[in-house]
PDB file of N, CA, C and O in Angstrom:
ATOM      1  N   UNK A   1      10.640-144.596  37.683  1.00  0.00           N
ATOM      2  CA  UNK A   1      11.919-145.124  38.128  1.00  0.00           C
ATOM      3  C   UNK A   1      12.908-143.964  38.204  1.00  0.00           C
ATOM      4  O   UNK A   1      12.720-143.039  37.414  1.00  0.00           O
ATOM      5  N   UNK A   2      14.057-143.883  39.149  1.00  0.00           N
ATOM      6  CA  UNK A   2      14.790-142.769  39.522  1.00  0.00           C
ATOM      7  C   UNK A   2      16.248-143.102  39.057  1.00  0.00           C
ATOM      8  O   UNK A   2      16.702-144.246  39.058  1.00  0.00           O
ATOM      9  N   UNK A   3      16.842-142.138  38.713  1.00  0.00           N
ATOM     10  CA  UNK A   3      18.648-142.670  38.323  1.00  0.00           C
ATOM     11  C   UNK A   3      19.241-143.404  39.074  1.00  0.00           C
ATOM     12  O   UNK A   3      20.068-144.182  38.597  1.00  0.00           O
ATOM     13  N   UNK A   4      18.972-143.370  40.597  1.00  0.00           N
ATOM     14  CA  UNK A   4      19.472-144.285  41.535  1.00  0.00           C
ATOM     15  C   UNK A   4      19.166-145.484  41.546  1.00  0.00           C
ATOM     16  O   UNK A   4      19.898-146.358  42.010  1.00  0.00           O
ATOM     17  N   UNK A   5      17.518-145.776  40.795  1.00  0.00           N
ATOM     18  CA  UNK A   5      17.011-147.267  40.532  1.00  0.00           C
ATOM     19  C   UNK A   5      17.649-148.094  39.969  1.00  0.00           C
ATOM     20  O   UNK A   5      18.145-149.193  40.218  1.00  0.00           O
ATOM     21  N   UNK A   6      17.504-146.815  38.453  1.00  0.00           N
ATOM     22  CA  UNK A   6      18.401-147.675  37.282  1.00  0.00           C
ATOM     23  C   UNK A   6      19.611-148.128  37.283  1.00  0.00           C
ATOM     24  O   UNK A   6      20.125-148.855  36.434  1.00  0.00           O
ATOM     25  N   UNK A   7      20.131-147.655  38.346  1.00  0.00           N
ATOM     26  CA  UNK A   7      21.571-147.974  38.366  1.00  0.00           C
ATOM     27  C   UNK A   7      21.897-149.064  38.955  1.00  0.00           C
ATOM     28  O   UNK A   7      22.518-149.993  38.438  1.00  0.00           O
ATOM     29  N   UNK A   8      21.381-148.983  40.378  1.00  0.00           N
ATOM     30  CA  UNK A   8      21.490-150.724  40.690  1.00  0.00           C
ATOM     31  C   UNK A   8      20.950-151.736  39.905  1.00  0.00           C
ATOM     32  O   UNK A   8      21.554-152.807  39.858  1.00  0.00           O
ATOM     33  N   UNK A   9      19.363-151.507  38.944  1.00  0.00           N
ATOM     34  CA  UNK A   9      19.185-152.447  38.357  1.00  0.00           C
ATOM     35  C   UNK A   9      20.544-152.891  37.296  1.00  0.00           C
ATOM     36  O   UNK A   9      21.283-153.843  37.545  1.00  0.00           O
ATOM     37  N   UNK A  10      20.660-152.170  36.323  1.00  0.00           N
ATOM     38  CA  UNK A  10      21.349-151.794  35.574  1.00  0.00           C
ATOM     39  C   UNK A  10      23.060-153.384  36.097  1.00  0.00           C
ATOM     40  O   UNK A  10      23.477-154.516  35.856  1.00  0.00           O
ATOM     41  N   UNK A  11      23.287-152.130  36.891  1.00  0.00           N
ATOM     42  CA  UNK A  11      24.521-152.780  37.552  1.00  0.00           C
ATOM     43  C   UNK A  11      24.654-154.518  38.054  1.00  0.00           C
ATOM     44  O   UNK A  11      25.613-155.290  38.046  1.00  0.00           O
ATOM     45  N   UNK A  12      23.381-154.663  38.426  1.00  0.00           N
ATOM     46  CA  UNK A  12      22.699-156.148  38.856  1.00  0.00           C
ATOM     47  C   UNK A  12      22.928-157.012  37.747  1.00  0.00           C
ATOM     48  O   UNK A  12      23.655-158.004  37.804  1.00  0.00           O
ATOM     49  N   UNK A  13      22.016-156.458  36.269  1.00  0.00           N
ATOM     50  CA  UNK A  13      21.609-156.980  35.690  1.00  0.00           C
ATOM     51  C   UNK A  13      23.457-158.040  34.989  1.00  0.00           C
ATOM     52  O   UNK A  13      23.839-159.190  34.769  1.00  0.00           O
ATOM     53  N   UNK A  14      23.992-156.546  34.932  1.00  0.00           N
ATOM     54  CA  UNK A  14      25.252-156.422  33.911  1.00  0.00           C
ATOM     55  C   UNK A  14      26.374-157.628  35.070  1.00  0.00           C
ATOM     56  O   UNK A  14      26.984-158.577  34.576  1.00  0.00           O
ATOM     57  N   UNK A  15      26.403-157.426  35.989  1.00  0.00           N
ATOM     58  CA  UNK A  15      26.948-158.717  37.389  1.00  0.00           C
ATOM     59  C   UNK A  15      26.588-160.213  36.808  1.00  0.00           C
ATOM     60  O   UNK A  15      27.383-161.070  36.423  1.00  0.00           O
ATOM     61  N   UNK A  16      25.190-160.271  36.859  1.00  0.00           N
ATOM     62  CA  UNK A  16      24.992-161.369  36.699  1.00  0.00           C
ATOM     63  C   UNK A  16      24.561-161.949  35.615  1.00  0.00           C
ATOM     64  O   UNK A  16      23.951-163.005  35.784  1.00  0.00           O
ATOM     65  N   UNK A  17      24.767-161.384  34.041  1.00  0.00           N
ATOM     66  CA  UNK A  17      25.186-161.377  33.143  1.00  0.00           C
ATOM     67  C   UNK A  17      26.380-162.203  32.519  1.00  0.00           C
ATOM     68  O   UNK A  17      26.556-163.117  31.713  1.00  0.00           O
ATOM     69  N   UNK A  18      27.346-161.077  33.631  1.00  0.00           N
ATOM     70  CA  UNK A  18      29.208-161.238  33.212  1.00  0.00           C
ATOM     71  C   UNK A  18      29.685-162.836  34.133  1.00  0.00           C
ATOM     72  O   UNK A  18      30.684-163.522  33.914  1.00  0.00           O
ATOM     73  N   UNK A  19      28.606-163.079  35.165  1.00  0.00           N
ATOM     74  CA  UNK A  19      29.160-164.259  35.825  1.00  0.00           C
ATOM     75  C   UNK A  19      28.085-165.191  35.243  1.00  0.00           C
ATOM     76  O   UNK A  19      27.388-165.377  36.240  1.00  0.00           O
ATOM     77  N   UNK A  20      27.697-165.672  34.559  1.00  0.00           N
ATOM     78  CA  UNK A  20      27.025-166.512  33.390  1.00  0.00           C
ATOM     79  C   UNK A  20      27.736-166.373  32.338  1.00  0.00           C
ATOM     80  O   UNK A  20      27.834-167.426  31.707  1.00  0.00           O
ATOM     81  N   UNK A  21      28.487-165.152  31.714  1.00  0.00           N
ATOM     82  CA  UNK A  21      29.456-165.753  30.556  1.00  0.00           C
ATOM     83  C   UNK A  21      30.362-166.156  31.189  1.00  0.00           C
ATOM     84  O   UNK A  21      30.863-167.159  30.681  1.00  0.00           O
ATOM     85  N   UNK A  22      31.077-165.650  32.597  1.00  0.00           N
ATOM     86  CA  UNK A  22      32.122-166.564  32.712  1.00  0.00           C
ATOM     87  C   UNK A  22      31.827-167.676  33.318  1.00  0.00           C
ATOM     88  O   UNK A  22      32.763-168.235  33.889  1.00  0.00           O
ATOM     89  N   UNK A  23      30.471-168.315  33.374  1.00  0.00           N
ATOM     90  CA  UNK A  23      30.908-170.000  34.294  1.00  0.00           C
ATOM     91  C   UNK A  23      30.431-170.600  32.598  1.00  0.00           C
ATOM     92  O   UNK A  23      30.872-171.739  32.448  1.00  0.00           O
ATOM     93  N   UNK A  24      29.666-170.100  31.360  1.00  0.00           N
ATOM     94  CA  UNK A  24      29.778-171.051  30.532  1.00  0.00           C
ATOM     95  C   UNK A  24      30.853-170.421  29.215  1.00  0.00           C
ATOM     96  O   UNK A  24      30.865-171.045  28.154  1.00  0.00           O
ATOM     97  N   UNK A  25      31.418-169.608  29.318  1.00  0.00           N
ATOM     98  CA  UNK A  25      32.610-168.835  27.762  1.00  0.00           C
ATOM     99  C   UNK A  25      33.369-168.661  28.363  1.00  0.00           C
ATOM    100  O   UNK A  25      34.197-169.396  27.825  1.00  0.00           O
ATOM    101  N   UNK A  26      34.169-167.966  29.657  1.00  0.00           N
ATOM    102  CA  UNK A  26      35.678-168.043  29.399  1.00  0.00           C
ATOM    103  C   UNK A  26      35.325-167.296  30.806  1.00  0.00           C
ATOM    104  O   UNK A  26      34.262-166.676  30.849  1.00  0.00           O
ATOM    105  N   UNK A  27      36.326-167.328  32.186  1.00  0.00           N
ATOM    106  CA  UNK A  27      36.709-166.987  33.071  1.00  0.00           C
ATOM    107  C   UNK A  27      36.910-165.268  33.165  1.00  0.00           C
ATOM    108  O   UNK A  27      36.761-164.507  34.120  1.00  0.00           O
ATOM    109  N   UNK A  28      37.277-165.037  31.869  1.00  0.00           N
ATOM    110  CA  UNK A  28      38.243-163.454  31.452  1.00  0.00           C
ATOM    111  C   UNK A  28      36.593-162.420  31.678  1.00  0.00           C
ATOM    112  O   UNK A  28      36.806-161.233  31.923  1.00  0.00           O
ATOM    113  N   UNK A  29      35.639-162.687  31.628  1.00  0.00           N
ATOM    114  CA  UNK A  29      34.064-162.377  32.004  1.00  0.00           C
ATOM    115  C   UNK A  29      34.173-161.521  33.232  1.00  0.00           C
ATOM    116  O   UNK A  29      33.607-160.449  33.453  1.00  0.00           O
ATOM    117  N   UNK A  30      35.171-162.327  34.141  1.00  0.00           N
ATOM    118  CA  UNK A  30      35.020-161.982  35.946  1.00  0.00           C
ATOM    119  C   UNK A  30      35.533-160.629  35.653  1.00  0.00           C
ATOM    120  O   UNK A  30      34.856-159.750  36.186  1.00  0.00           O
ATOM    121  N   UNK A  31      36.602-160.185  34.912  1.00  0.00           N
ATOM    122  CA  UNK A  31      36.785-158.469  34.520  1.00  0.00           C
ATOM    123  C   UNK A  31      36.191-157.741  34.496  1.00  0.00           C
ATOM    124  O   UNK A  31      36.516-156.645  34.953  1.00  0.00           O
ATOM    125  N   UNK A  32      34.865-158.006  33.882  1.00  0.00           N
ATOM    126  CA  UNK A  32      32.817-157.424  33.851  1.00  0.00           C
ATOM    127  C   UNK A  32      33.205-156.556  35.031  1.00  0.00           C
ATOM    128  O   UNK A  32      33.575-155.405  35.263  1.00  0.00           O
ATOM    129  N   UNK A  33      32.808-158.212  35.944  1.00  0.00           N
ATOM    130  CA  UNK A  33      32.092-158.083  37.372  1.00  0.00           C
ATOM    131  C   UNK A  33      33.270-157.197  38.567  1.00  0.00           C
ATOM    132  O   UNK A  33      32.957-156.654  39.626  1.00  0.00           O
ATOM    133  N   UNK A  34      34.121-157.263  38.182  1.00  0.00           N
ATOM    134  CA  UNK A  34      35.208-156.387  39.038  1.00  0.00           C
ATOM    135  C   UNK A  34      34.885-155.175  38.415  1.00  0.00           C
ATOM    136  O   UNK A  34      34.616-154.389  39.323  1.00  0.00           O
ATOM    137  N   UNK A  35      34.751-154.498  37.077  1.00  0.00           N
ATOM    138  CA  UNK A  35      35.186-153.032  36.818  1.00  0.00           C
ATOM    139  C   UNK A  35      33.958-152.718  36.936  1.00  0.00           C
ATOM    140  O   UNK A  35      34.002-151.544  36.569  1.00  0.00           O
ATOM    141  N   UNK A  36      32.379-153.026  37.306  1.00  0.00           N
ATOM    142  CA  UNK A  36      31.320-152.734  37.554  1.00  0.00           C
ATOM    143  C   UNK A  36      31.370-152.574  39.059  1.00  0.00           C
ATOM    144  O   UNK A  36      30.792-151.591  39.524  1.00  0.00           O
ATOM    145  N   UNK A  37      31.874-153.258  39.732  1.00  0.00           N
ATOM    146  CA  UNK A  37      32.368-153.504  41.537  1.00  0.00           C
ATOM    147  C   UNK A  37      33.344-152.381  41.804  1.00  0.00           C
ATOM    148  O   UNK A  37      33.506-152.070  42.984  1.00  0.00           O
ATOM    149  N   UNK A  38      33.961-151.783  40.951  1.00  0.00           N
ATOM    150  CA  UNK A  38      34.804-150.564  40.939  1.00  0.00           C
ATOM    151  C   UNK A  38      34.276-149.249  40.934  1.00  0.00           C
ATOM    152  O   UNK A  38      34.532-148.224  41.566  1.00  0.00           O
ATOM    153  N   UNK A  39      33.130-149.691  39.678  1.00  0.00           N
ATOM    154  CA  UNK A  39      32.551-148.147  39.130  1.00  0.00           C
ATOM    155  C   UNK A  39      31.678-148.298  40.825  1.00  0.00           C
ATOM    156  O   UNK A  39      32.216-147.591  41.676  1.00  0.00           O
ATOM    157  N   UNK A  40      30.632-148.995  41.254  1.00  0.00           N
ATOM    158  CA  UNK A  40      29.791-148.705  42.130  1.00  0.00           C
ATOM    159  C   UNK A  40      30.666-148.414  42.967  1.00  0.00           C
ATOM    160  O   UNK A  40      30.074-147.562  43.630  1.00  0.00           O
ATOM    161  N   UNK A  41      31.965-148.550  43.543  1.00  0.00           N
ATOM    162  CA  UNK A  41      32.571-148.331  44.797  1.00  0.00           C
ATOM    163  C   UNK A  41      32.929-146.662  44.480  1.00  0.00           C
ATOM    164  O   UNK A  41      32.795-145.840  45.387  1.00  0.00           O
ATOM    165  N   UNK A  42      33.302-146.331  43.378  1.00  0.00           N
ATOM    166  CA  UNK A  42      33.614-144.874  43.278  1.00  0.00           C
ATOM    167  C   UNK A  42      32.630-143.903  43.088  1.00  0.00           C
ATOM    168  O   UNK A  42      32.866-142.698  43.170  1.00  0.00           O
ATOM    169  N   UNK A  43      31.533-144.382  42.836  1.00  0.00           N
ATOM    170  CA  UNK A  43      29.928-144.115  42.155  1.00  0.00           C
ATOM    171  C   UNK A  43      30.019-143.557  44.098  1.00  0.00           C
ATOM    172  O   UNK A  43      30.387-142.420  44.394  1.00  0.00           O
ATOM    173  N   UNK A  44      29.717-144.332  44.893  1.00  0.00           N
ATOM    174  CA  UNK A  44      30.134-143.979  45.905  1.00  0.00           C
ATOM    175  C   UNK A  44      30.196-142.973  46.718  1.00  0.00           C
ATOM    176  O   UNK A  44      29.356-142.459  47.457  1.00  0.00           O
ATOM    177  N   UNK A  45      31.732-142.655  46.411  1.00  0.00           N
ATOM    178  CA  UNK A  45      32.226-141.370  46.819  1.00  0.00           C
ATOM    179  C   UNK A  45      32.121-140.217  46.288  1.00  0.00           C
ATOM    180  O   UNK A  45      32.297-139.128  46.833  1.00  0.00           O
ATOM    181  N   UNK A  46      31.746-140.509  44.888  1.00  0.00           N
ATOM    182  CA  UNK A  46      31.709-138.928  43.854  1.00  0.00           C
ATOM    183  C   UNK A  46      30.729-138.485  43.590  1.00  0.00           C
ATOM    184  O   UNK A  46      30.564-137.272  43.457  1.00  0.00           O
ATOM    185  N   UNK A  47      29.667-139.506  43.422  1.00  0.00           N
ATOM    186  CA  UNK A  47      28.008-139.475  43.379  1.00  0.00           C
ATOM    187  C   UNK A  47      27.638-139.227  41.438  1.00  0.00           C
ATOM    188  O   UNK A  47      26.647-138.661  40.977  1.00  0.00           O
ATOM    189  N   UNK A  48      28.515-139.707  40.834  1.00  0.00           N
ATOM    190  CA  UNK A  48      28.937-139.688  39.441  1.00  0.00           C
ATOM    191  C   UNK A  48      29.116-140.856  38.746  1.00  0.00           C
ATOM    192  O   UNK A  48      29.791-141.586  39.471  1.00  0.00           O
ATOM    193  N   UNK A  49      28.886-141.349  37.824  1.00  0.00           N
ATOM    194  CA  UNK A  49      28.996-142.693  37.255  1.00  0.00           C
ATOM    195  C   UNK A  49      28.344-142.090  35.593  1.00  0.00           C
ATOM    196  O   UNK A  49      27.339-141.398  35.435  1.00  0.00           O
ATOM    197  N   UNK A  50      29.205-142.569  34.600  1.00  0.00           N
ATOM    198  CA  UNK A  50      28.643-142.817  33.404  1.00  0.00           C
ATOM    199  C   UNK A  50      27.498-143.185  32.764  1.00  0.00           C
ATOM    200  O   UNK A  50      27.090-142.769  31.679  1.00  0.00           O
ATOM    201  N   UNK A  51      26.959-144.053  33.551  1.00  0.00           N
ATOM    202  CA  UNK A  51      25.726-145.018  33.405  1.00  0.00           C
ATOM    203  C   UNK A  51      24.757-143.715  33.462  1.00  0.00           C
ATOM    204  O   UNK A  51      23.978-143.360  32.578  1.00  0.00           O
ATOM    205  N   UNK A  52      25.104-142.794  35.301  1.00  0.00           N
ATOM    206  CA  UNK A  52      23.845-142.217  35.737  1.00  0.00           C
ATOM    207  C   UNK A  52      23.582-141.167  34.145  1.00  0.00           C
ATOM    208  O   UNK A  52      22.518-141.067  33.532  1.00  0.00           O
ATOM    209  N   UNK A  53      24.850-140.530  33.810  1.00  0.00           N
ATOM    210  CA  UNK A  53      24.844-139.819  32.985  1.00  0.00           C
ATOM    211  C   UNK A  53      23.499-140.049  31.634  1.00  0.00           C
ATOM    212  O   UNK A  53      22.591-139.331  31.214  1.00  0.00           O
ATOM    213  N   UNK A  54      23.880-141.102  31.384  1.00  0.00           N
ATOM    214  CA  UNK A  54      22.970-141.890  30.227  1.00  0.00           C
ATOM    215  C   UNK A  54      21.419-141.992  30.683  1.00  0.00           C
ATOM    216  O   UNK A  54      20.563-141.316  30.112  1.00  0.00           O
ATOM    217  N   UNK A  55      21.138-142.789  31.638  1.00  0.00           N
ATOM    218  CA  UNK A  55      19.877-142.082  32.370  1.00  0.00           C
ATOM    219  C   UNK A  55      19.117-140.732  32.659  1.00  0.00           C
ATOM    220  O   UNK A  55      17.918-140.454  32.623  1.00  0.00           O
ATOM    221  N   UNK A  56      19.914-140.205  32.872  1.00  0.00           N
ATOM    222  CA  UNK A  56      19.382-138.668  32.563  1.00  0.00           C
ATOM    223  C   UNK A  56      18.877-138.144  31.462  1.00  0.00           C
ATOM    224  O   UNK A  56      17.943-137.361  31.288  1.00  0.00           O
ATOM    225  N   UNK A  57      19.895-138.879  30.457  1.00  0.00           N
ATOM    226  CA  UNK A  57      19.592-137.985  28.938  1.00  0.00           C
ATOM    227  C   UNK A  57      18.425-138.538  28.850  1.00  0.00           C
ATOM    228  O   UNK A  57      17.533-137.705  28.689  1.00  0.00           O
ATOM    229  N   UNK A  58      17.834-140.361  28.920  1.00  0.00           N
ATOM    230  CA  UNK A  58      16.789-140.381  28.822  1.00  0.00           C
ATOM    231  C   UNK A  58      15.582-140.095  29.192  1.00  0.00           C
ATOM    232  O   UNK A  58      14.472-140.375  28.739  1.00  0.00           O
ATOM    233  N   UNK A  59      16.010-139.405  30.219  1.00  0.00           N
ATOM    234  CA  UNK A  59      14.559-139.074  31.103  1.00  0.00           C
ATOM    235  C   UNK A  59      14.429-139.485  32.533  1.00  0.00           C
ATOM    236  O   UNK A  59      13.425-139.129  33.150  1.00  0.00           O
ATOM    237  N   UNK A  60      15.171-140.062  33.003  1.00  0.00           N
ATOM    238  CA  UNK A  60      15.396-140.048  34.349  1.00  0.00           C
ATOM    239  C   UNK A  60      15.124-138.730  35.629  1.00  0.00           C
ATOM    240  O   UNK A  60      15.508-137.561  35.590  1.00  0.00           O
ATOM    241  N   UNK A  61      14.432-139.347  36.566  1.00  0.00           N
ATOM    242  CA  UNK A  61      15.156-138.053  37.345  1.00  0.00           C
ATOM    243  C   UNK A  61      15.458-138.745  38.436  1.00  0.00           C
ATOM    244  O   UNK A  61      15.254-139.920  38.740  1.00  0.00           O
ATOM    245  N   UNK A  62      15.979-137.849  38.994  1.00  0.00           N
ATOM    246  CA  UNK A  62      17.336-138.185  40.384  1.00  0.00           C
ATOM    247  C   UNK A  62      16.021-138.336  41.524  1.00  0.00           C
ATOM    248  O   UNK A  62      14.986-137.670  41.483  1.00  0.00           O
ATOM    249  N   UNK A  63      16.355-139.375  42.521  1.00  0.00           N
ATOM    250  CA  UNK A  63      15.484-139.582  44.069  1.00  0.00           C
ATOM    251  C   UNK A  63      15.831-138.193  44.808  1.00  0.00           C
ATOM    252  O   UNK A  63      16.904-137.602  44.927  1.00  0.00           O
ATOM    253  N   UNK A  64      14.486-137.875  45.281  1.00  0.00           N
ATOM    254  CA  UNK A  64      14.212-136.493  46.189  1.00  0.00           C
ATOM    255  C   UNK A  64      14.359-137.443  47.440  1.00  0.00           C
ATOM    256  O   UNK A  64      14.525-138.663  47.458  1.00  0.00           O
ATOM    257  N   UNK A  65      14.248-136.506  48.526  1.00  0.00           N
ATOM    258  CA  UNK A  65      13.957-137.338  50.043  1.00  0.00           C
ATOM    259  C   UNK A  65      12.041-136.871  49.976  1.00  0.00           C
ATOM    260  O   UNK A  65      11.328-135.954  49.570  1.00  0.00           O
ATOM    261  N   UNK A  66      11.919-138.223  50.682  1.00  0.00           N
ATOM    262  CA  UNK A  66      10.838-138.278  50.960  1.00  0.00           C
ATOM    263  C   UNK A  66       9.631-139.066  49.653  1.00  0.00           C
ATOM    264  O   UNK A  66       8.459-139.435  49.720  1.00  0.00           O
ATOM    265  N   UNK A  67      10.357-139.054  48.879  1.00  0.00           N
ATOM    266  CA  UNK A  67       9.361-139.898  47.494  1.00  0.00           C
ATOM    267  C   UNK A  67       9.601-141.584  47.668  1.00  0.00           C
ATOM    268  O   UNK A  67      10.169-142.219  48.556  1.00  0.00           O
ATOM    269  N   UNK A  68       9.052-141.927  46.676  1.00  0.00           N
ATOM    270  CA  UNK A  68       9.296-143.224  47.200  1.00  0.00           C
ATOM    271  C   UNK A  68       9.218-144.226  45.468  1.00  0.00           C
ATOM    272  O   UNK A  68       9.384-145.446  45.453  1.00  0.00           O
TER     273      UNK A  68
END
């Protein structure tokens, strides 16, 4: 699996997570799903995200072109 994998999984997982606590614990949840909708939009442009960071340390490596 590649840092780019984990991250959408990651990001997926943590989405639909935060919108299951908020349709059964409390609305205030949807905050999750926006500042995760933030990080990927800036993840984006900078090619940087916290998450990827953490992946790395574990052993990750970054998608080459051409692998699959």
């Amino acid at each position: 699996m590649t840092v780019e994998r984990a991250l959408r999984m990651a990001a997926g997982i943590v989405v639909l997570v935060s919108l299951a606590l908020a349709h059964f614990v409390s609305l205030n949840w949807l905050w999750l799903t926006a500042f995760v909708g933030l990080n990927l939009l800036q993840s984006a442009f900078t090619n940087w995200c916290p998450a990827m960071m953490i992946f790395r340390a574990i052993g990750l490596k970054d998608a080459t072109c051409g692998t699959k």
